[in-house]
N, C-alpha and C positions, 0 to 999 in steps of 0.2 A: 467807480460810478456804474460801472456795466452790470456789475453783481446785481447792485442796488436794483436796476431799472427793471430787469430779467423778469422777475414775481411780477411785477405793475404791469410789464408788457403782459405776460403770459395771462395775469385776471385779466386783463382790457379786453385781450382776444376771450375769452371764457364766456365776460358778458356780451361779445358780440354775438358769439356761439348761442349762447343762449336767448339772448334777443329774437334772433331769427329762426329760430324752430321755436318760439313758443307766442309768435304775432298769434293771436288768438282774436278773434272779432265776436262779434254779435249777431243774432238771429233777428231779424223785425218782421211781422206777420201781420197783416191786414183781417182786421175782426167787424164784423158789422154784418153779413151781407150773407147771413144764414144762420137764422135760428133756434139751429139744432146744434152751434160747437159749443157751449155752455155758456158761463156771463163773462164779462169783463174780467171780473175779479178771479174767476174758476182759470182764465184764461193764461193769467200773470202766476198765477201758483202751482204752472207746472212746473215754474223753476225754467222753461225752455227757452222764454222770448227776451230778448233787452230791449227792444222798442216796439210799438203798436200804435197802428194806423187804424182809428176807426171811420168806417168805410161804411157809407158817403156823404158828403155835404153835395146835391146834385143837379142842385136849382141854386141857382143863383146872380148876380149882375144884369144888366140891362133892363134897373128895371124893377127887375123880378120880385118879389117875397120869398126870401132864400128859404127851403127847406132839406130838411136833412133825412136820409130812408136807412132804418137801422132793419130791412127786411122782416122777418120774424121776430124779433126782440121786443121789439113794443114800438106803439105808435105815437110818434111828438106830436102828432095833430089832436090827441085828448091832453098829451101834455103827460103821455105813459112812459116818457123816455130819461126823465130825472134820476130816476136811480141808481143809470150808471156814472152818476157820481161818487157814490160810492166806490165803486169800480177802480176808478180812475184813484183816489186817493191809494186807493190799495195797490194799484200796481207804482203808485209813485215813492210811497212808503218801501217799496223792495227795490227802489235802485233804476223803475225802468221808465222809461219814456213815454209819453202817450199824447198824441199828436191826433189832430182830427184832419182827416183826408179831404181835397175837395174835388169833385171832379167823378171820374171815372167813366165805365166804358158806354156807360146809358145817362141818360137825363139833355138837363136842360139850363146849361149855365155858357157864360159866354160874358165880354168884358168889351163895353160899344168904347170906353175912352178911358184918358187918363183919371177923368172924375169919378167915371164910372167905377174904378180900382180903388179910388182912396176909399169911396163909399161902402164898395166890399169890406175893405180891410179896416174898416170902422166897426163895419157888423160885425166881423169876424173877433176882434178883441173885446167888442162890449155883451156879446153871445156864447163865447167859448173862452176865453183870455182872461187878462187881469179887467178889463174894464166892467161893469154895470147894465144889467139890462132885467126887465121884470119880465121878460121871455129866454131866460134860457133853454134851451132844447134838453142839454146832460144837465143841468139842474148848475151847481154855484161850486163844482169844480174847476177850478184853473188851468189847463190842459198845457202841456209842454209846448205846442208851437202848431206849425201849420204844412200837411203836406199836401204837394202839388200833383194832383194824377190826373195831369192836362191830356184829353186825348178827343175832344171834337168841340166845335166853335171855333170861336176866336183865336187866331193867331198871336195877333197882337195886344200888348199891355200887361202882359203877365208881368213883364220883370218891373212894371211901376207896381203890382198887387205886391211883388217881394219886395221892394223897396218899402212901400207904406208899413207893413203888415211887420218888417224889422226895426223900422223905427217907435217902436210901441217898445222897443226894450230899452227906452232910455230911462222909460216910466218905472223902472225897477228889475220884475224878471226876465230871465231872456228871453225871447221869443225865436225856437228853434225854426228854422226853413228847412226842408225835405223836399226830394221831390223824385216822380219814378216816370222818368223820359225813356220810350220805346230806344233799341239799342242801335239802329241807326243814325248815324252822327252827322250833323248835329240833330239836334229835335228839334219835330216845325213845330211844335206848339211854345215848347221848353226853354228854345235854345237862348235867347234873349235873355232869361229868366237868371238859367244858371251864368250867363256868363257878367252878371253883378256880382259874385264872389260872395254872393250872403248866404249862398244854403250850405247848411252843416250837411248834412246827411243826404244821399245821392244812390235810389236802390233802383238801377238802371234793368228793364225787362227786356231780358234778354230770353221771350218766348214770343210764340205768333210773328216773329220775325226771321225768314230763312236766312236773310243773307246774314243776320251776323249774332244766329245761335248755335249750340252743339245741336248736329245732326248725330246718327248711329255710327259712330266711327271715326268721327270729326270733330276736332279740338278746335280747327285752326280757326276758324271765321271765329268762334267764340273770344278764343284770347286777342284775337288780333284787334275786335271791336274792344276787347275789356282793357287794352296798353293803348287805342285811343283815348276811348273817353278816359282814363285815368293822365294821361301825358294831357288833353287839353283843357280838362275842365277845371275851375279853381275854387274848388269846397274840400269841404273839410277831409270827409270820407266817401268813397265809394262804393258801393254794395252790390252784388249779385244777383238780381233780381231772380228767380224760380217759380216754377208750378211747382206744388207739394204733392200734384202725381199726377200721373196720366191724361187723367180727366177733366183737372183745374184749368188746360188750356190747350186749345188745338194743334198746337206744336212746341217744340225746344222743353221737352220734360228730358231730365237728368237721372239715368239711376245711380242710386247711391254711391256705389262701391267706381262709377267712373271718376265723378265728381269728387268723392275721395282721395281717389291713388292719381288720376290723370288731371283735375283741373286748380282743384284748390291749392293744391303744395305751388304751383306757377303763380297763380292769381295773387298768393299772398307774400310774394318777392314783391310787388308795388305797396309805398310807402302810403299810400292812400288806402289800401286794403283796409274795408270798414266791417265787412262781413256779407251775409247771405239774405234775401230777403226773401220769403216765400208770401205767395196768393196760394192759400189762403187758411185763416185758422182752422174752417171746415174741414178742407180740404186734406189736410197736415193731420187731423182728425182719423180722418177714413187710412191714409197709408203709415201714421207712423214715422217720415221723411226727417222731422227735424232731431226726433232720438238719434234716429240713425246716421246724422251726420257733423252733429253737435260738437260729439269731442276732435272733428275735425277742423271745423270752421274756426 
């Protein structure tokens, strides 16, 4: 019997060898919010990204008449923003994800009640989703799901907007939940949110926050917030939030060749390790950042 087991042990350990140097993740990159990094479509055919957040949905709830700011791209206020339907089937046709963002670091959206959330998340699948509407903004593409890039208004209700907004996938596809909570833990907007256990994807920004980014020289705050949130939070994956250089954010930008040798090889020992997320396609444009780090992540 011993004989026998020796080869079975010896492959068992082989694939676990190999399991663990070759966790490989995904890159996700936020597209919408400058002009000048080409279309949707241009965007998914570099071969670089697995998921994309298009950036913003920025008005919305209390209320409001939701509208969405694709900056330079074109205007949904003539109704000049349908084409990236297009866009979108083409990057879904190659495998990747494509999620419409709501939120971010300007506008005017906020959530008065729990009614207030289902009635978002009614627009949001009959506007962008499987549901029906004679106003869509991206035109009669079905988008992967919804991400959460809560960072002013309302505190509360978000995790009733994930709850509604997931129950739409009973109706057939699934509706992905995402969301990119600043990297101190927990998140006052988020925290609620994630801690329903519905969001798949979780690309935590770990920039414009000192206490728990890489500094020049400093791993430790970085890992120490990334074996938090990955030990408390209960989604599916967790992602690396990034600047894609310098200028994309006032603090916590990574050079490559650190986040290479010193952060990634640690990061991706957790079982939750989803991948790398960068702000922004632009931005990732101008340095280059996600060639250079690709066959890492």
């Amino acid at each position: 019997a011993t004989m026998a087991t020796k080869p079975l042990l010896l492959s068992l350990l082989f694939l676990a060898l190999a399991h663990s140097s070759l966790a490989s993740g995904g890159i996700a990159v936020y597209w919408g919010q400058n002009g000048n990094e080409g279309t949707l479509a241009e965007t998914c055919s570099t071969g670089k990204y697995s998921y994309i957040n298009i950036a913003f949905l920025n008005k919305f709830g209390n209320g409001q008449t939701p509208e969405i700011d694709l900056a330079g791209h074109c205007n949904p206020a003539t109704n000049g923003c349908t084409a990236v339907s297009d866009g979108v089937r083409s990057c879904q046709q190659q495998g990747i994800k494509v999620m419409l963002s709501i939120g971010g670091g300007t506008g005017s959206y906020s959530l008065a009640s729990k009614d207030d959330a289902r009635n978002v998340a009614t627009y949001l699948w009959n506007n962008f989703l499987g549901g029906k509407s004679s106003s869509r903004p991206l035109g009669d593409a079905i988008l992967d799901g919804i991400d959460f890039d809560i960072e002013l208004g309302s505190t509360q209700y978000w995790d009733d907007l994930a709850r509604f907004s997931s129950d739409y996938s009973k109706l057939g596809k699934k509706v992905y939940l995402t969301g990119a909570p600043q990297c101190p833990f927990p998140d006052m907007y988020l925290g609620t949110a994630l801690n329903t256990g519905l969001f798949d994807y979780v690309w935590v920004q770990f920039y414009n926050n000192p206490s728990c980014q890489y500094t020049s020289g400093n791993t430790d705050n970085l890992i120490n917030s990334w074996n938090r949130w990955t030990t408390s939070i209960d989604a599916r994956q967790i992602f690396l939030g990034l600047p894609a250089s310098q200028q994309a954010a006032g603090s916590g930008f990574i050079p490559a060749d650190v986040l290479n040798s010193q952060i990634l090889p640690v990061i991706k020992r957790s079982p939750k390790y989803g991948g790398v997320m960068l702000w922004s396609k632009y931005w990732d444009d101008q340095s280059g950042y996600s060639a250079s780090i690709k066959s890492s992540v």
